[in-house]
N, C-alpha and C positions, 0 to 999 in steps of 0.2 A: 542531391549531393551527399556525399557519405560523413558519414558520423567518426569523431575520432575518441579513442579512450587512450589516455596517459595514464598510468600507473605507475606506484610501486609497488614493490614483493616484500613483506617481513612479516612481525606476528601478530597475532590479535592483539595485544595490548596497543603497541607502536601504532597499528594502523589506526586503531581509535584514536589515538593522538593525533595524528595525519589527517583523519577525518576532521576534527577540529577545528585544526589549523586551514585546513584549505575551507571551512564554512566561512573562517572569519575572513579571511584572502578576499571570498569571492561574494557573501555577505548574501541579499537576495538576488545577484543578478542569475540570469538566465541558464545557470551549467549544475548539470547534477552531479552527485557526489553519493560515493557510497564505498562500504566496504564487504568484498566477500572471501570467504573460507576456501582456500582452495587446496591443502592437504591438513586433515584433523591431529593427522598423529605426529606430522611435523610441522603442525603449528605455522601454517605459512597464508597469510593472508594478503590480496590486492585490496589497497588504498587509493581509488578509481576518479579521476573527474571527465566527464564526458562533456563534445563539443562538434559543432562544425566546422569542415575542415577549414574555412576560410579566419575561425576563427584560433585556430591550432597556436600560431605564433607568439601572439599576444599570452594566450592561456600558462604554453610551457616556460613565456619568460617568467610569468609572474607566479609558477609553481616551484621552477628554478630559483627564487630568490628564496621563497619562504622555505622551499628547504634547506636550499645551503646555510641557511643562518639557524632554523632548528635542527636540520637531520643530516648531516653532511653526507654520511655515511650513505643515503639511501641515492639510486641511482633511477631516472624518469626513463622509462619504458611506453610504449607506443605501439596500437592498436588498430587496424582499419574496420571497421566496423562494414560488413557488407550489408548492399541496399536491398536484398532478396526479403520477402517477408516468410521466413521459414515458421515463426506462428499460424500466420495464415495457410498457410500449404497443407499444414500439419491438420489444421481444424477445418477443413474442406467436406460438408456434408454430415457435418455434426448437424443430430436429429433435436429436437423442442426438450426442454427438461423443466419438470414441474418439482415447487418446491412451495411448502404451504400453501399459500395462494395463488405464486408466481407462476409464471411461463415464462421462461426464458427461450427467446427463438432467435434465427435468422430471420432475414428479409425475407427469403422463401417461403418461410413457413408461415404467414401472418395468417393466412387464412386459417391455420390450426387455434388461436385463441377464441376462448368457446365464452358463451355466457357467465359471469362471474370469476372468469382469471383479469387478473393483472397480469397484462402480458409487458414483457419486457427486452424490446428488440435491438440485440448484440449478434454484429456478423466481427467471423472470425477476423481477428488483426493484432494491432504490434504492441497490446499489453494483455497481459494476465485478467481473466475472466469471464468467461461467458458461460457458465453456472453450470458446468460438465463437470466440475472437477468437485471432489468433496467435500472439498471447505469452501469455494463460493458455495453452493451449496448448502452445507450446513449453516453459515452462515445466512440464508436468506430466511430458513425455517425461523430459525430465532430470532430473526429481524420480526418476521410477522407474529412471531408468540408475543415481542415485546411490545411492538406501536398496539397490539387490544388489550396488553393490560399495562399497560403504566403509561403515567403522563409525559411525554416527551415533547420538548421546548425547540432544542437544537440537534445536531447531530454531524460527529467528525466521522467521514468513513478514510482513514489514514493507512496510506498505502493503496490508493480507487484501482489501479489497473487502469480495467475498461471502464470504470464505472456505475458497473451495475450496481452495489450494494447501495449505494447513494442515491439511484436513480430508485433502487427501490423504497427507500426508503422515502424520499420524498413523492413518490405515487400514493403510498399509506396517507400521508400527512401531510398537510401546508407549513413546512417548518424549512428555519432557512439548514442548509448542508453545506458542510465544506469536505471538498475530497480533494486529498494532496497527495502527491507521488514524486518519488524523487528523479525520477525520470520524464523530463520535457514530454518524451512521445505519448509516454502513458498520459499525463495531464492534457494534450490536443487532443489524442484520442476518445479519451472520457468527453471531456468538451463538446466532441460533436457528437457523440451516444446519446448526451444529455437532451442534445438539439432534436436529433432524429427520433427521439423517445416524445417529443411533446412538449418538452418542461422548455416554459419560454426564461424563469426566471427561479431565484430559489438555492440553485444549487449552485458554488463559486467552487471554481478549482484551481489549484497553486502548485506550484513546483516546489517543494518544501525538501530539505534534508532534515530527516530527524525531526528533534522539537527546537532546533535554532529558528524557524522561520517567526516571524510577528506573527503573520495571519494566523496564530494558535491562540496569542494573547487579543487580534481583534475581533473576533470572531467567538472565542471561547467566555467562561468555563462550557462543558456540553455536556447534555443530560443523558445521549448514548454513545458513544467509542466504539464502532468499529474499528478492527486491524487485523487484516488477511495476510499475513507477511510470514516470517518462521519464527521457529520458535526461540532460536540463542536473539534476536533483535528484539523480540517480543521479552525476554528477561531482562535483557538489558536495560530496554525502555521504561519498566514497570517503574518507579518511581515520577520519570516526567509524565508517564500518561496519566497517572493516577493524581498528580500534581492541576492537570487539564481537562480532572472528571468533577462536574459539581456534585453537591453536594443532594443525597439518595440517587447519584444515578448510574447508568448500566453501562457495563464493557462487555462487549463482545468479540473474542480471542479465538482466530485459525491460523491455518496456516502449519499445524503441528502436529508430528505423529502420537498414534495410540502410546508411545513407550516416550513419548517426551511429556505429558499433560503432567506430571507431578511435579518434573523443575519449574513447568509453567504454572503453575496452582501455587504452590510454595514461593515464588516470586512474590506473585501478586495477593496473597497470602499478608505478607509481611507490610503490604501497604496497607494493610484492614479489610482488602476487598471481600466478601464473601460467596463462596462458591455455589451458584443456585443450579445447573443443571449441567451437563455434558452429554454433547450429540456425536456418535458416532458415525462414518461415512467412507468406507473401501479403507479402513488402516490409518485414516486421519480424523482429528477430533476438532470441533469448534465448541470452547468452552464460554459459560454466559457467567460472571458476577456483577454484582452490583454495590454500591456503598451504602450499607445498614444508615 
């Protein structure tokens, strides 16, 4: 059945607003929320909650009140969201990729994991990552620099996608994971990665907006933070993540161009984090600090 997106159009700030307001509307139930950038130089941002069509009616009354009474001004716009899996299409024949330790494959390729990989099996589908691209990627390298040398308890990988970082991370380690996405499919999807990967138990995954969800505060503080996302939500965010890092322990930051890593250092900068390495990867950068 097809998925639906209501929207509104206005500016980065407002739509943070929006954001908001439609967390607390809609609270933990089952609808994702997000906002994204859709012209920089005029400032025009969609303020998005996504849905099942069957569940469209109910949603647009109860967006319709909360706006009329905050934002009268703003007008609910409507999306059909097609059922084609244009991820999967696209990632059709993607070959094994090694990253530290990891292999990351398809189904096809299992028989490529050799004596001493951790192999970690992702066929192409409806969220973001299957270790092709430069910041999963990066991000996996530094996941395996950090589980050999530091002690790690727990672990949020925020923003999972597919889930790999989380699956890899609890292959390194017996440690419980929570990987949250604001999107329902990415969260099932990961779900059954987790399954197919081995891991019977361990790793919980939530449908979280942002840091409004609980599961940060049941689950948390965490001793390492991943977040593969970009890099304006990765600024933004830097005080709640940092708020949800315990104490000495690591963040692990992609998702971000070579010519963005300064705003994103200088963020997280200002919360005390300190900058211990930065991995390069086709023009994107996955940066690692940790709390001294």
């Amino acid at each position: 059945m097809s998925e639906i997106r209501l929207y509104v159009s206005t500016t980065e700030k407002q739509a943070e607003q929006v954001l908001d307001l439609l967390s607390e509307v809609f609270g933990e139930e089952d609808f994702a929320i997000a906002t994204t950038e859709i012209d920089e130089k005029k400032d025009i941002w969609e303020a998005s909650v996504y849905m099942m069509r069957e569940d469209e009616d109910e949603v647009r009354q109860r967006v319709g009140e909360a706006l009329a009474a905050a934002y009268p001004e703003l007008s609910i716009e409507r999306e059909v969201i097609p059922d084609v899996d244009w991820v999967a299409k696209s990632l059709e024949g993607l070959k094994p990729v090694r990253a530290g330790r990891f292999l990351v494959h398809g189904s096809h390729d299992r028989e490529k994991v050799r004596s001493g990989d951790i192999g970690i099996e992702i066929d192409a589908g409806q969220a973001f990552g299957t270790g092709h691209h430069g910041t999963t990627a990066g991000c996996l390298e530094v996941i395996d620099s950090v589980m050999r040398s530091r002690t790690i308890r727990n672990a949020l990988d925020l923003g999972t996608g597919s889930g790999v970082l989380a699956i890899a991370v609890r292959k390194l380690k017996n440690i419980p994971v929570l990987a949250t996405d604001i999107d329902p499919i990415a969260t099932r999807v990961a779900a059954e990665n987790v399954r197919t990967n081995g891991i019977a138990n361990g790793i919980v995954t939530k449908t979280a907006p942002g840091f409004h969800s609980t599961a940060f505060s049941e689950y948390g503080p965490f001793d390492l933070i991943i977040a593969n996302i970009l890099a304006r939500p990765l600024i933004r965010m830097a005080p709640k993540l940092t708020d949800n890092l315990a104490a000495g322990g690591t963040v692990i930051l992609s998702g971000i161009l070579a010519s963005q890593r300064w705003k994103v250092l200088s963020a997280y900068n200002g919360q005390k984090l300190r900058h211990v390495r930065t991995i390069w990867r086709n023009g994107w950068v996955t940066i690692h600090l940790d709390r001294p």
